[in-house]
C-alpha distance (Angstrom), angle and dihedral (degrees) to the residues before:
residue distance angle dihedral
X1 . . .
X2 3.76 . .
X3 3.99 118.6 .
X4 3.91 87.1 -110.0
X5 3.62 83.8 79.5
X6 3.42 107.1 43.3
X7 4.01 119.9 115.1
X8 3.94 97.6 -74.6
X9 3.83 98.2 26.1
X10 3.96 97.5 56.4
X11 3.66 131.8 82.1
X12 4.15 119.5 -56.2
X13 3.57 110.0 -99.9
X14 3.65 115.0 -93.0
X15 4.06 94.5 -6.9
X16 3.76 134.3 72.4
X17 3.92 125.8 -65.4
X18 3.59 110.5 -67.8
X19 3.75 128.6 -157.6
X20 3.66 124.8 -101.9
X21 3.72 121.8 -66.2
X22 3.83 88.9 14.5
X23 3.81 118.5 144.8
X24 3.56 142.3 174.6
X25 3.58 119.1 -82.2
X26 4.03 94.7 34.0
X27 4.06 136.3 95.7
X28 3.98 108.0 -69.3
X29 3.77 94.9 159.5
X30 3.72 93.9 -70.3
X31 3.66 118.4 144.0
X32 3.49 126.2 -112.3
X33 3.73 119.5 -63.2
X34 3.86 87.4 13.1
X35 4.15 122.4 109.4
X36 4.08 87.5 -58.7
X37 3.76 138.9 63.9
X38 3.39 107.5 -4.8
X39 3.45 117.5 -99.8
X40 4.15 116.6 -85.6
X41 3.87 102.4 -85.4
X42 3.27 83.2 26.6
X43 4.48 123.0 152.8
X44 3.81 137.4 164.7
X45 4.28 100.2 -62.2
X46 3.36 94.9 27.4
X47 4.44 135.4 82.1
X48 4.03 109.2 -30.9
X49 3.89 87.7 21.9
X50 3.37 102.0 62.9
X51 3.98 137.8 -85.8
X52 3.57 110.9 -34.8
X53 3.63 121.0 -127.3
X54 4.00 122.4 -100.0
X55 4.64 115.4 -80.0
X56 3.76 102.3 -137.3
X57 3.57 107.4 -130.5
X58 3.40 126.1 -114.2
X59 4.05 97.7 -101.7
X60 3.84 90.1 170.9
X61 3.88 102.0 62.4
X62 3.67 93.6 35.9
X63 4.62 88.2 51.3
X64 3.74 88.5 54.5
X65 3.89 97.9 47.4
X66 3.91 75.2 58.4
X67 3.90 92.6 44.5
X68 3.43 104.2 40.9
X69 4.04 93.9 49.7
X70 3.84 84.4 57.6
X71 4.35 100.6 33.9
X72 4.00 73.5 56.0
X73 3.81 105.0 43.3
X74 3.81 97.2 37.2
X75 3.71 104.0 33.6
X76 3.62 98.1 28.8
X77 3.58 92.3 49.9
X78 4.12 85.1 57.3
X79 3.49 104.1 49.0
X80 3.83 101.3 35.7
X81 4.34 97.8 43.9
X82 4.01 95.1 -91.2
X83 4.02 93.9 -53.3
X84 3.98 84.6 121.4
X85 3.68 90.8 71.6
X86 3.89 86.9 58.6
X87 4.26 90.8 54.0
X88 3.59 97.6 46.5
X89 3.60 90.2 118.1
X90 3.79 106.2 50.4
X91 3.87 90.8 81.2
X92 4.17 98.0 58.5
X93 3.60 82.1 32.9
X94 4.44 98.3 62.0
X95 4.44 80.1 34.5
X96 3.67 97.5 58.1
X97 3.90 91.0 38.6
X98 3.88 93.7 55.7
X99 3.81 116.2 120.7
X100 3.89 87.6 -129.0
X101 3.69 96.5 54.4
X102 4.08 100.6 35.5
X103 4.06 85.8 97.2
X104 3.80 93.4 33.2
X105 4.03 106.5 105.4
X106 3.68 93.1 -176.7
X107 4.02 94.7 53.9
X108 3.63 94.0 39.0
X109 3.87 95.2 57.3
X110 3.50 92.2 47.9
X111 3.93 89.1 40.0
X112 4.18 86.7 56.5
X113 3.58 85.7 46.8
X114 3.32 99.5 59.3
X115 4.27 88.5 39.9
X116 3.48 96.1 55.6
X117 4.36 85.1 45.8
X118 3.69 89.5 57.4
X119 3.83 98.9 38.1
X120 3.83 83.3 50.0
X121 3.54 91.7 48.8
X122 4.08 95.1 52.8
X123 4.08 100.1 48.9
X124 4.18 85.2 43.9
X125 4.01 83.9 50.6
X126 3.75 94.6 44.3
X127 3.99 86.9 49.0
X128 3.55 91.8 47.0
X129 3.85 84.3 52.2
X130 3.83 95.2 50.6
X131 4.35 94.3 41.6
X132 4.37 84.0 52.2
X133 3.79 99.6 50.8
X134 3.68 92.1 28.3
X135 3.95 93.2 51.0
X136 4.25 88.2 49.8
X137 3.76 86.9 45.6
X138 3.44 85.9 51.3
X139 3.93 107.7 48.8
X140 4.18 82.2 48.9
X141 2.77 97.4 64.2
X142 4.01 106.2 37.2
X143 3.84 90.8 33.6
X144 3.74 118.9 104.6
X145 4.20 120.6 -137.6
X146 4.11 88.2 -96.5
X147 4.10 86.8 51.2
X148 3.80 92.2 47.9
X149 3.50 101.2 50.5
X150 4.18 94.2 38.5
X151 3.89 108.6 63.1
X152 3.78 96.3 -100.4
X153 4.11 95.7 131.1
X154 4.72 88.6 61.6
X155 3.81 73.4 68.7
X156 3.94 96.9 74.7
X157 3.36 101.5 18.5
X158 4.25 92.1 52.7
X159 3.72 85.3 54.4
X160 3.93 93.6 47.2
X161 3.60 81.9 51.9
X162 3.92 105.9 44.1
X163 4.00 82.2 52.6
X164 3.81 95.3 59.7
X165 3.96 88.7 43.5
X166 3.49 91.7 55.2
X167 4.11 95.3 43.9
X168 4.10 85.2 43.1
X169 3.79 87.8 58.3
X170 3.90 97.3 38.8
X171 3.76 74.4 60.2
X172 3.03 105.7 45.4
X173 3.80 93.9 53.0
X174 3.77 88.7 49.2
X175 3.51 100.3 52.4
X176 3.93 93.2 53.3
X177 3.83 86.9 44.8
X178 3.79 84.5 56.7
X179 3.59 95.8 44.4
X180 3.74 96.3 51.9
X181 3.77 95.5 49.3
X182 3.62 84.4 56.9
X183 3.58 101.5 54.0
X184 3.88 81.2 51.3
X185 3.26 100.3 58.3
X186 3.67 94.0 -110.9
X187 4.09 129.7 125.4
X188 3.61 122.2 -127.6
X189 3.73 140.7 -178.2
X190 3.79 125.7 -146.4
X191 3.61 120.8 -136.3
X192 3.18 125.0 -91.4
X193 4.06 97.8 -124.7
X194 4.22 79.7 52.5
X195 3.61 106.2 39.8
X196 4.28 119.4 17.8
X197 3.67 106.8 -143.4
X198 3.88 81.1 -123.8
X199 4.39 87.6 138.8
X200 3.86 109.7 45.8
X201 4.03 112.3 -155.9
């Protein structure tokens, strides 16, 4: 038996020949990552070493893109005559532009989330807006003198209200949904009727 098949010389167990000196663990052509070289970037735990174990995501910055789109919205909206539910997305908005999260995939969905929420939230305010004034403008002008001086125009406007209430809650709800499965760890997608996909991740 010739030296070239000695233990060392001869063909890699279980794989193709391999040259001389070669042995497990080191670059034999494989890419990247693979059973060679580790990959570049690479350190002990992570490509060429083995899988690497699980990043927790950041939970905390992806809850208060949730929480500060509805802080904004709900409170906001209270203390400053409803223009809260026009800002709703300036929180998600300054959390998914943050150095820190820019490469974060976790905080950024949850971040566009949120945007689209509070985007949502502003044109269904503005129409709101609009269907009120135009629903008063409306009734004065279609009304009668009997109409005008009964209380015929709480009619439309009640029901233009009761709407938005409704929506607001539906929100509301969703947005603490939202902000819960991020604290878990979880992702989540708002529907559509709550949150237009108007900002994609």
């Amino acid at each position: 038996m010739s030296d070239y098949h000695q233990p060392g010389y001869g063909p890699y167990p279980g794989g193709p020949q391999q040259p001389y000196g070669a042995q497990p663990g080191w670059n034999t052509g494989a890419p990247p990552g693979g059973y060679g070289y580790p990959a570049p970037g690479g350190h002990p735990g992570g490509p060429g070493y083995g899988p690497q174990p699980p990043v927790a995501p950041s939970t905390g910055s992806a809850m208060w893109a949730h929480i500060g789109a509805l802080l904004t919205v709900t409170l906001g909206s209270m203390i400053c005559c409803g223009l809260g539910a026009f800002l709703g997305w300036i929180a998600p908005l300054s959390v998914r532009g943050n150095v820190r999260h820019k490469q974060d995939p976790y905080v950024r969905h949850h971040a566009t989330q949120a945007l689209n929420f509070g985007l949502t939230q502003a044109i269904v305010a503005f129409i709101g807006v609009v269907l009120y004034i135009g629903s008063a403008l409306v009734f004065e002008v279609a009304a009668n003198d009997i109409q005008r001086a009964g209380s015929g125009v709480a009619v439309p406007l009640l029901t233009v209200v009761g709407i938005m209430a409704a929506y607001a809650i539906s929100g509301i709800v969703c947005a603490i949904i939202g902000a819960t499965k991020a604290k878990n760890g979880e992702l989540w997608t708002y529907p559509r009727l709550i949150a237009w996909p108007m900002s994609k991740g």
